[in-house]
Every structure is written in C-alpha cells, then in structure tokens.
Backbone bond lengths (Angstrom), bond angles and torsions (degrees), N, CA, C in turn:
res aa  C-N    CA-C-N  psi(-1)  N-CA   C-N-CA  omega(-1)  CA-C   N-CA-C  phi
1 X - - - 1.459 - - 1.525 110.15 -
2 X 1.098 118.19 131.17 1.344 125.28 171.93 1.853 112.02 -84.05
3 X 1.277 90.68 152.68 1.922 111.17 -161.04 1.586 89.62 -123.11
4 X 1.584 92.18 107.65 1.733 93.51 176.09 1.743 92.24 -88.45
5 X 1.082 118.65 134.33 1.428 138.53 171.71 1.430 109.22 -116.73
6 X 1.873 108.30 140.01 1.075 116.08 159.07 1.267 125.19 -138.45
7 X 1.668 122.36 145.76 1.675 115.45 -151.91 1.984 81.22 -112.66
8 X 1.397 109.96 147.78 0.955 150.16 142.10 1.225 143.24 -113.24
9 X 1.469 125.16 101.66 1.480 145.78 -166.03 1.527 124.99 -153.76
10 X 1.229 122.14 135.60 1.885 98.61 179.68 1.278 97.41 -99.22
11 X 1.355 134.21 20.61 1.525 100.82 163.84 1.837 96.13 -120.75
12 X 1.517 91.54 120.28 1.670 117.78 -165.35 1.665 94.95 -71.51
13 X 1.282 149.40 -28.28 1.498 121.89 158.80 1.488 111.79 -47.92
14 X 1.185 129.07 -57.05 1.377 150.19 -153.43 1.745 100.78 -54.43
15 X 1.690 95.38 -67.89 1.355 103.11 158.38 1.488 149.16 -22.58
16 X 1.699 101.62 -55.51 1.433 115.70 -154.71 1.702 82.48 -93.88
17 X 1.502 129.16 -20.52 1.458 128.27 -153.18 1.651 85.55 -75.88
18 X 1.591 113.55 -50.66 1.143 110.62 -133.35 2.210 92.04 -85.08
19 X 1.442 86.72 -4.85 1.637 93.55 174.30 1.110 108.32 -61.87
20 X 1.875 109.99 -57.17 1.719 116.41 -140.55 1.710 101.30 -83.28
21 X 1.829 116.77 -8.35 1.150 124.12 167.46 1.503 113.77 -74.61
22 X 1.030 111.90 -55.15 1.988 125.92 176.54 1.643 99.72 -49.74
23 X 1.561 117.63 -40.97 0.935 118.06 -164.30 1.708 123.38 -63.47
24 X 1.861 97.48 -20.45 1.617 102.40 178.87 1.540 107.16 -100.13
25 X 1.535 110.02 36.46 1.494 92.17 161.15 1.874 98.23 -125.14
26 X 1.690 103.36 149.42 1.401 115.43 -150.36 1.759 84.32 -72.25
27 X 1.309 124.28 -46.28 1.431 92.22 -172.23 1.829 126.27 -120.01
28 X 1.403 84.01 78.45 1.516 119.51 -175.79 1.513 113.03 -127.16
29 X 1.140 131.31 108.62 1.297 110.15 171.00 1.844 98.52 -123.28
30 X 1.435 124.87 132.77 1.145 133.34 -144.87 2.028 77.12 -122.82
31 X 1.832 104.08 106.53 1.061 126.20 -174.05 1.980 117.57 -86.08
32 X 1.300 102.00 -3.77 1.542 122.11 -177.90 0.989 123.40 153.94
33 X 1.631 127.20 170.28 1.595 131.27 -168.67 1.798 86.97 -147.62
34 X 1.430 100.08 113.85 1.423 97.20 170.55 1.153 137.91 -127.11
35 X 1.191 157.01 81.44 1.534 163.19 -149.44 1.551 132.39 -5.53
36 X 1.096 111.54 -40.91 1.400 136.14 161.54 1.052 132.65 -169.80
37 X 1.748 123.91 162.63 1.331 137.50 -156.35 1.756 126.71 -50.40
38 X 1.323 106.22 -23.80 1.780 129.45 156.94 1.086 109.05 -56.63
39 X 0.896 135.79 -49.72 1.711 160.66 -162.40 1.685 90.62 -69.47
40 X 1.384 101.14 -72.72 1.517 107.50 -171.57 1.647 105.19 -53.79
41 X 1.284 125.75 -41.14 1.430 116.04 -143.51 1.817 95.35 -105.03
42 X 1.537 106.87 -6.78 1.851 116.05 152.64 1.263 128.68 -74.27
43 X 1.628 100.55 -25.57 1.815 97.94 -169.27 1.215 98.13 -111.18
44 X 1.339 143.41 -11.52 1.943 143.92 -144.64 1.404 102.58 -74.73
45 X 1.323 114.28 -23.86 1.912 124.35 -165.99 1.468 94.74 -82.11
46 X 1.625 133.44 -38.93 1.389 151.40 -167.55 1.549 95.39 -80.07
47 X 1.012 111.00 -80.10 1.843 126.37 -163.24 1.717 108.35 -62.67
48 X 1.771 105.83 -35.88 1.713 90.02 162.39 1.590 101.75 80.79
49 X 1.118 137.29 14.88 1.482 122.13 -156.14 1.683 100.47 -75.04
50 X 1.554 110.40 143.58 1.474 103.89 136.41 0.973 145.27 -90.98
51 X 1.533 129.56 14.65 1.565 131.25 166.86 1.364 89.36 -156.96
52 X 1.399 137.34 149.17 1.272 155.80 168.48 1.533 95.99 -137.88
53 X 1.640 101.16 133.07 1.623 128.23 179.52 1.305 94.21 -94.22
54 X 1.160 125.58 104.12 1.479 116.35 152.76 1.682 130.12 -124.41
55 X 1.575 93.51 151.90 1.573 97.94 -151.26 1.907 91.47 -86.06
56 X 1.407 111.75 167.41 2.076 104.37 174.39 1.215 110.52 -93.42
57 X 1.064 126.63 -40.49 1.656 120.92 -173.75 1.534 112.90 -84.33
58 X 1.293 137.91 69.44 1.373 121.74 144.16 1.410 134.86 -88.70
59 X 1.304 139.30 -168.54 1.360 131.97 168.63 1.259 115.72 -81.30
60 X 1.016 126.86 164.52 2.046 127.14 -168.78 1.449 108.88 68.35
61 X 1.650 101.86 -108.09 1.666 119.76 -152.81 1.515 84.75 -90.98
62 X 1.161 123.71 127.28 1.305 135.72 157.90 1.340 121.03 -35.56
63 X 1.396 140.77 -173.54 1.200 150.25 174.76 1.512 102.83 -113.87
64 X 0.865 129.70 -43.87 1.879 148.52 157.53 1.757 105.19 -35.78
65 X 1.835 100.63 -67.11 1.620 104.17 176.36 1.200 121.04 -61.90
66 X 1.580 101.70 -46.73 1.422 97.10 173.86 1.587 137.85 -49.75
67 X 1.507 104.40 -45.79 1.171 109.09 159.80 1.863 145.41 -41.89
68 X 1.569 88.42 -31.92 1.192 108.89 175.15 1.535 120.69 -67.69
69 X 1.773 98.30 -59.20 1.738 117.37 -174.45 1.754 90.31 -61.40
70 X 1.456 129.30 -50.55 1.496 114.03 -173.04 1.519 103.57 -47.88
71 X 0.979 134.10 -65.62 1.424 154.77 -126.01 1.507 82.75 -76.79
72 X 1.440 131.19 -51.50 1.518 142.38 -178.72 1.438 101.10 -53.46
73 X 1.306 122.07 -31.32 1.565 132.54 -132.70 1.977 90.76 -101.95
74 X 1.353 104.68 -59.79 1.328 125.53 -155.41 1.377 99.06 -137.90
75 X 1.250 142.15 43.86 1.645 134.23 170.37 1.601 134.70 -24.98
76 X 1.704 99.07 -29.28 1.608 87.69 150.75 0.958 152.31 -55.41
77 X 1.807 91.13 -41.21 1.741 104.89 -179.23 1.355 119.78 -43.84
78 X 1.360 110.43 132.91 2.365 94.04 170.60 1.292 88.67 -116.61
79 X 1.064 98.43 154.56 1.583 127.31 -158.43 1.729 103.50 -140.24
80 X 1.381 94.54 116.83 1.559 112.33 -161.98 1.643 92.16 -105.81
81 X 1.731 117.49 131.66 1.355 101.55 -174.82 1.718 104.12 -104.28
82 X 1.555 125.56 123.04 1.116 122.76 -164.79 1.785 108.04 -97.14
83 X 0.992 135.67 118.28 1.236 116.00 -143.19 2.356 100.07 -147.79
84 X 1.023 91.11 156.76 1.581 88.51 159.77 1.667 129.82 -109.30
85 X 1.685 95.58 4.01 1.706 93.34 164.21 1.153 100.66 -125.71
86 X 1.780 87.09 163.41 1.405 114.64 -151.27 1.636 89.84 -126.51
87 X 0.945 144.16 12.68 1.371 150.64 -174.24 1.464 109.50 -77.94
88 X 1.462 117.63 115.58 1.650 113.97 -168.07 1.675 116.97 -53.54
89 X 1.390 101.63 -18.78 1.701 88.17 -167.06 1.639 95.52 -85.76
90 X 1.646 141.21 -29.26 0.826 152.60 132.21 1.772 105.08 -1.37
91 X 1.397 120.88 -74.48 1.693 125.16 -157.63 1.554 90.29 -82.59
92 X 1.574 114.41 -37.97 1.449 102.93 -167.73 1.666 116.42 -60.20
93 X 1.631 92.05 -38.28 1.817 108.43 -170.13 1.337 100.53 -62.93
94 X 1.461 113.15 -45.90 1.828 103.11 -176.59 1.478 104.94 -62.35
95 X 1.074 115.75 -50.71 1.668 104.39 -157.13 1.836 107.37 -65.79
96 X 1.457 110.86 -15.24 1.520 103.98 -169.79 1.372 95.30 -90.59
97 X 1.367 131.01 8.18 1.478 138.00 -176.87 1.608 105.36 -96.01
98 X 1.386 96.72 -29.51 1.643 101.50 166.58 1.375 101.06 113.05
99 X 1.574 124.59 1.18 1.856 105.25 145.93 1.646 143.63 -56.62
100 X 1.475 116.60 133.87 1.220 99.27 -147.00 1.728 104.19 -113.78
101 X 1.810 94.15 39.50 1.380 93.58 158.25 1.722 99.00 174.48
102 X 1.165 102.41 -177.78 2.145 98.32 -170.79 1.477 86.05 -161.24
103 X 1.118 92.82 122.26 1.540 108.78 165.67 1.752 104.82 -141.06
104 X 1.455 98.30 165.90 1.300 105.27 -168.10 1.490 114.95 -123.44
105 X 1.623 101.52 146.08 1.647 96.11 -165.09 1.341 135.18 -56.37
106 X 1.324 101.95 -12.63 1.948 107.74 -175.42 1.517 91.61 -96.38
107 X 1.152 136.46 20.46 2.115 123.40 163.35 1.514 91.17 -87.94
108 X 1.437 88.84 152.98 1.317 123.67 -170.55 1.762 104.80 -70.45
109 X 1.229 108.41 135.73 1.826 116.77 178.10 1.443 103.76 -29.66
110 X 1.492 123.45 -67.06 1.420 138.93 177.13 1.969 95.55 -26.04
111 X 0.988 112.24 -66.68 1.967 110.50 -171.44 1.479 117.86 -44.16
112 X 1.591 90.11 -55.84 1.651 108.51 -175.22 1.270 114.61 -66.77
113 X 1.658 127.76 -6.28 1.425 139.36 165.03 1.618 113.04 -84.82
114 X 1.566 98.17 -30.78 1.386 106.85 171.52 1.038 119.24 -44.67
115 X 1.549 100.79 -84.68 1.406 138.50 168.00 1.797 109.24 -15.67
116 X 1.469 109.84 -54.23 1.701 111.89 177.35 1.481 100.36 -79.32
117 X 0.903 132.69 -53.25 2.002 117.49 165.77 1.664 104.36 -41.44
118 X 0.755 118.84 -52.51 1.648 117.70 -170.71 1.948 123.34 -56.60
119 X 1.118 77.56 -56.26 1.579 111.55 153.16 1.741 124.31 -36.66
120 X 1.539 96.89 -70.96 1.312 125.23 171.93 1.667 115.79 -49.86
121 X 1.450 115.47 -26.63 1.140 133.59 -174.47 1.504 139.36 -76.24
122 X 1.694 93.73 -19.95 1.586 117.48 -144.58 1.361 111.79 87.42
123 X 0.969 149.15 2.74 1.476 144.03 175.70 1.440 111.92 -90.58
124 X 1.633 103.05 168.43 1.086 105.13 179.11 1.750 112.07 -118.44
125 X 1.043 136.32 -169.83 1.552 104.49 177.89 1.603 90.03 -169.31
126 X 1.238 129.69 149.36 1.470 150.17 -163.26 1.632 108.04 -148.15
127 X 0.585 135.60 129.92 1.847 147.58 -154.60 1.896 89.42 -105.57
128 X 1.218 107.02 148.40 1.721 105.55 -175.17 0.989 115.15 -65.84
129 X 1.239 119.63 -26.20 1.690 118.44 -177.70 1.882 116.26 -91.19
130 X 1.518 102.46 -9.45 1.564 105.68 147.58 1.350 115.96 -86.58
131 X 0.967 141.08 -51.33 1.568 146.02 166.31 1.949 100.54 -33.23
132 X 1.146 117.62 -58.77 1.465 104.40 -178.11 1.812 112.94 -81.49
133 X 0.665 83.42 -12.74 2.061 91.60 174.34 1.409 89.26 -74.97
134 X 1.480 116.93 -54.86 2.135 102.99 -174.37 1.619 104.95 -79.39
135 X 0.983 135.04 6.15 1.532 123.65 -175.52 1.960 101.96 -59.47
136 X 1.676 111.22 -39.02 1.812 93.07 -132.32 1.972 61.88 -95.31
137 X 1.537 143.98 19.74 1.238 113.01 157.01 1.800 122.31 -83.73
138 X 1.128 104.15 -3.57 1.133 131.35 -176.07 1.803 106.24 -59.08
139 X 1.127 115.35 128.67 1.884 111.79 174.03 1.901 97.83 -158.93
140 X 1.061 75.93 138.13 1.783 100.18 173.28 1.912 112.00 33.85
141 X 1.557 103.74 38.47 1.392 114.05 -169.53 0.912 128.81 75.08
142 X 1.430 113.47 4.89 1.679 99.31 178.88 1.813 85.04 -138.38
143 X 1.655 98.09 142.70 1.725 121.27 165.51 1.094 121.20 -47.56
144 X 1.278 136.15 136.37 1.826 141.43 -168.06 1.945 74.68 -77.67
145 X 1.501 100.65 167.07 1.332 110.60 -172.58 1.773 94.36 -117.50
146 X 1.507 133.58 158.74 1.286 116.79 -168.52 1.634 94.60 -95.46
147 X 1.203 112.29 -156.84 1.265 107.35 -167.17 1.364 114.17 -97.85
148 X 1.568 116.56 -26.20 1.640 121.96 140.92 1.723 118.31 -22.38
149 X 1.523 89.62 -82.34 1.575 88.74 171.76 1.416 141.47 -40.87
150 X 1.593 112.82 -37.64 1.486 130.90 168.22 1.162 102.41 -55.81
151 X 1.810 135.76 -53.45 1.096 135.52 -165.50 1.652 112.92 -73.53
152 X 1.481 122.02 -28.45 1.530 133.50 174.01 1.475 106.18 -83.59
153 X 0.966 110.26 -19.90 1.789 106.47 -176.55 1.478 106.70 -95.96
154 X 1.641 126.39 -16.21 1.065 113.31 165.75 1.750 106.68 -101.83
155 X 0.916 137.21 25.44 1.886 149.90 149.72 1.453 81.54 -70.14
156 X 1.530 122.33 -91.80 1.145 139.46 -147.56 1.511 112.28 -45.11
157 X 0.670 97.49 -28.15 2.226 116.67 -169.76 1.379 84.84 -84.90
158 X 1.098 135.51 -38.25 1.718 122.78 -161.76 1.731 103.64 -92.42
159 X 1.236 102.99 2.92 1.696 100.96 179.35 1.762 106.09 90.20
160 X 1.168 123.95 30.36 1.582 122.38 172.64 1.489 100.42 -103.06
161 X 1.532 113.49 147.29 1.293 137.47 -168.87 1.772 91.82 -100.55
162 X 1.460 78.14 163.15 2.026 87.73 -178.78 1.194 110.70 -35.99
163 X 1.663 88.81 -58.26 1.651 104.85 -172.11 1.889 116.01 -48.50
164 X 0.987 116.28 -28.96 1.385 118.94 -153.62 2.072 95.65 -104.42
165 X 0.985 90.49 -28.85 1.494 101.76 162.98 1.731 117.31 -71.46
166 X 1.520 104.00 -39.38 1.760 87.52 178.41 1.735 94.42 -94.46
167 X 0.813 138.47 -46.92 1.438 112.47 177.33 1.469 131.82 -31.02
168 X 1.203 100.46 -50.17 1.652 115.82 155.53 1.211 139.79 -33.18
169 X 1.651 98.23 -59.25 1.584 112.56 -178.27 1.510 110.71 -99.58
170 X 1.833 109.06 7.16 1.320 104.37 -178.69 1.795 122.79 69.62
171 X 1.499 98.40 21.62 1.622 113.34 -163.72 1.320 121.76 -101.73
172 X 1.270 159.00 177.40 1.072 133.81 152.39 1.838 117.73 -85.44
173 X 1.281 118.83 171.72 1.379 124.75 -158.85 2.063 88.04 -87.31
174 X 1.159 102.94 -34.42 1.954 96.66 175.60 1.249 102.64 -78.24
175 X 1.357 131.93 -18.08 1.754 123.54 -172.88 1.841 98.92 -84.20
176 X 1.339 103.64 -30.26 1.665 122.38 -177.80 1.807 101.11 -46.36
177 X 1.398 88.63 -58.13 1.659 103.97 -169.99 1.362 132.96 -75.13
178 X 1.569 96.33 -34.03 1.466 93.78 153.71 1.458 131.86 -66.37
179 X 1.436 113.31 -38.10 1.476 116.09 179.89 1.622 101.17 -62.19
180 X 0.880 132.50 -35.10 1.918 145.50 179.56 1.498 107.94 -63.03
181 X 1.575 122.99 -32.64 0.874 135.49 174.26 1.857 115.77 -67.15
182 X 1.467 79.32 -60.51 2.011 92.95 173.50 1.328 100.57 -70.11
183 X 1.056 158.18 -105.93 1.213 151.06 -167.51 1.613 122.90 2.99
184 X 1.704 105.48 -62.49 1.373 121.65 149.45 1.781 124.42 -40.26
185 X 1.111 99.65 -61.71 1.533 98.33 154.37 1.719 124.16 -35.63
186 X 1.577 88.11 -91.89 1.635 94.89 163.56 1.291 124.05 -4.46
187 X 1.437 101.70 -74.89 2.061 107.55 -149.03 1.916 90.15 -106.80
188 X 1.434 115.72 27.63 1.285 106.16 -175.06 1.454 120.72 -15.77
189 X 1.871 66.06 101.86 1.830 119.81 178.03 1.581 101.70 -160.15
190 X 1.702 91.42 128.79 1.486 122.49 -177.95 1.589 120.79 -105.08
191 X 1.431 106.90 15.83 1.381 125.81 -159.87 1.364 114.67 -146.39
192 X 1.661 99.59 139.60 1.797 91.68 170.14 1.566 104.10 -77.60
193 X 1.431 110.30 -47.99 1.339 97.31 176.49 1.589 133.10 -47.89
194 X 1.350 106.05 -15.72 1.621 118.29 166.64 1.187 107.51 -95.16
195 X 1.519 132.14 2.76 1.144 109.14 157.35 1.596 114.63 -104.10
196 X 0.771 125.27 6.36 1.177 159.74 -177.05 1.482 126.16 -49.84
197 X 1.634 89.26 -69.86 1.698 145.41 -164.51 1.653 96.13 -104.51
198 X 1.477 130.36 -42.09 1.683 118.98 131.71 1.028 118.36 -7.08
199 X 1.651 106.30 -94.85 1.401 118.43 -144.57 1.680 99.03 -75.00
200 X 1.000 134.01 -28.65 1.876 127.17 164.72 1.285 94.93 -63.85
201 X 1.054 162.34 -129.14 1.149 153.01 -163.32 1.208 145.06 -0.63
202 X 1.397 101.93 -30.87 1.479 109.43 164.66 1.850 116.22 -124.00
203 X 1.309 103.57 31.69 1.099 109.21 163.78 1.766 131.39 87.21
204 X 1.357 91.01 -6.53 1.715 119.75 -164.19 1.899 107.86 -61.08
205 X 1.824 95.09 -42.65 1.327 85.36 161.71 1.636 151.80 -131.20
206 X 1.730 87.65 59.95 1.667 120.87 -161.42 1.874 84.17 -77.55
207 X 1.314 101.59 121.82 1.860 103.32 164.81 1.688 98.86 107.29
208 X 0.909 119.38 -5.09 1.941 133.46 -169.21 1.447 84.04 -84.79
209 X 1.770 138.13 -52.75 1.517 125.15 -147.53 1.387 108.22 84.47
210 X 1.645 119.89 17.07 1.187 124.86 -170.58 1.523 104.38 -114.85
C-alpha cells in the first residue's frame, strides 16, 4: 500500500530535502511540501494525505493549530510533528493536540519512514531523543500532566461533559477528548470516577467548594 505523505515546513530546502529522501522509498508517495499551517488546512481536502510531517514554528497558523483544525477537518489523517525542539513541554503540547508521533529533524531518513509505518499502523511513535527529553517528567510512574491537562482534568473532576468543557475553554469537543484520553493514559485511570478520586487526592480541587 502506498502512504501518501505530506511535508509541512517554511524553510523550502528543509522541505524539498526531506521529500527527495521519502521520495526513494517504493511505497511512499510524497503528495506536497507546503509552507505553512493555512496552507495545510486549505489544501488537505485536495491532497488527501495519510500522514503529514509537520514542523511547530512557522509564520501565521501554527504547527500546534494547525494540527488541531486538520484533525477537526480530516480525523484520520496522523500527523507526525517533525520539529527541531526537543524540549518536553514542546513533545508533550503536540501530542495532547493529537499528533501521533515527534520526531526530530537531525534522525536519520530510515526513522522518519519508521515513524510513518508506525503511525500508519495505529501506533504512536517518539524518536529517542524525544523519549529521553520526556524521561526526567516522569515521577513515581505516572507523567506530570501539562498545564492544559491540569486545567481539563479539573472541568472533568467537577462533573462537566466534553461538551461543557469546550465551551468553557473555548476548545473544540475532539481537542476535549483527546486531552481526556492523555490524561487517562498519563495517571492510568480508565474512569471519571478515577479521575475524580485523583483530583481529591492530589489536591487539584482544593478552592473549587468541592
């Protein structure tokens, strides 16, 4: 099966390199390279991609937003964020945005092919040098939550529904669910009532009247 891929980046060497490499594997076909995240979330209905590389820092629409409005747009698509930081709140923020992998620009072609098989799979995939950037958030087995999450996990603890959570935070009801998803992940908990029984416990909703 062929993997229509599409790269998003504004700096067009970066781009076209990481094409004409993707480009020598037989079942890859690399469907465009487009400048920024507007770009992506104008053409994605046309181009059809199944994995789009996108980098976070461009000018305009973010790599973060973008990710989001696609994901609203086309929910299949997975969207791998290809990036030059390695800074945990950086890998954490993309992935709770709903990218379903972070790799970094200096891995070798061979990864970033990975990474879209992995992807392609149901998987999720983290490049080694994101994997050791999240190690020191790590405490007593369970992932620090970002500060997004802190703020959705205490909605959720108070008895608010997706819905009542993105109205709130001004969010969408799929951005709601993914963060509900990671969190669940995170503090492995399969329950509102375990998340619940969390947030009293660890203090999340001291000052609520709860």
């Amino acid at each position: 099966m062929i993997t229509r891929v599409l790269i998003v980046d504004d700096h067009p060497m970066v781009a076209e390199g990481i094409r004409s490499l993707l480009e020598s594997y037989d079942d890859i076909a690399v469907v465009g390279t487009l400048g920024n995240g507007q770009e992506a979330v104008d053409q994605v209905n046309s181009l059809q991609p199944d994995v789009i590389l996108m980098d976070l820092n461009m000018p305009g629409l973010s790599g973060l937003t973008a990710t989001e409005m696609l994901l609203e747009e086309r929910p299949e698509t997975r969207i791998v964020i290809l990036s030059m930081h390695d800074s945990p709140e950086y890998i954490s923020t993309a992935l709770s945005h709903g990218a379903r992998g972070y790799i970094l620009k200096d891995v070798p072609t061979d990864e970033i092919h990975t990474a879209i098989e992995t992807v392609m799979t149901g998987g999720e995939y983290l490049c080694t040098g994101a994997k050791r950037s999240l190690q020191p958030k790590i405490s007593d087995g369970r992932e620090t939550l970002t500060s997004r999450e802190q703020t959705i996990l205490l909605e959720l603890a108070q008895g608010q529904s997706n819905k009542d959570v993105a109205n709130t935070l001004n969010i969408s009801v799929r951005t709601v669910e993914t963060h509900r998803k990671n969190i669940k992940r995170k503090l492995g908990i399969s329950s509102t009532a375990g998340l619940t029984r969390y947030a009293l416990e660890h203090g999340v909703l001291q000052g609520t009247g709860i």
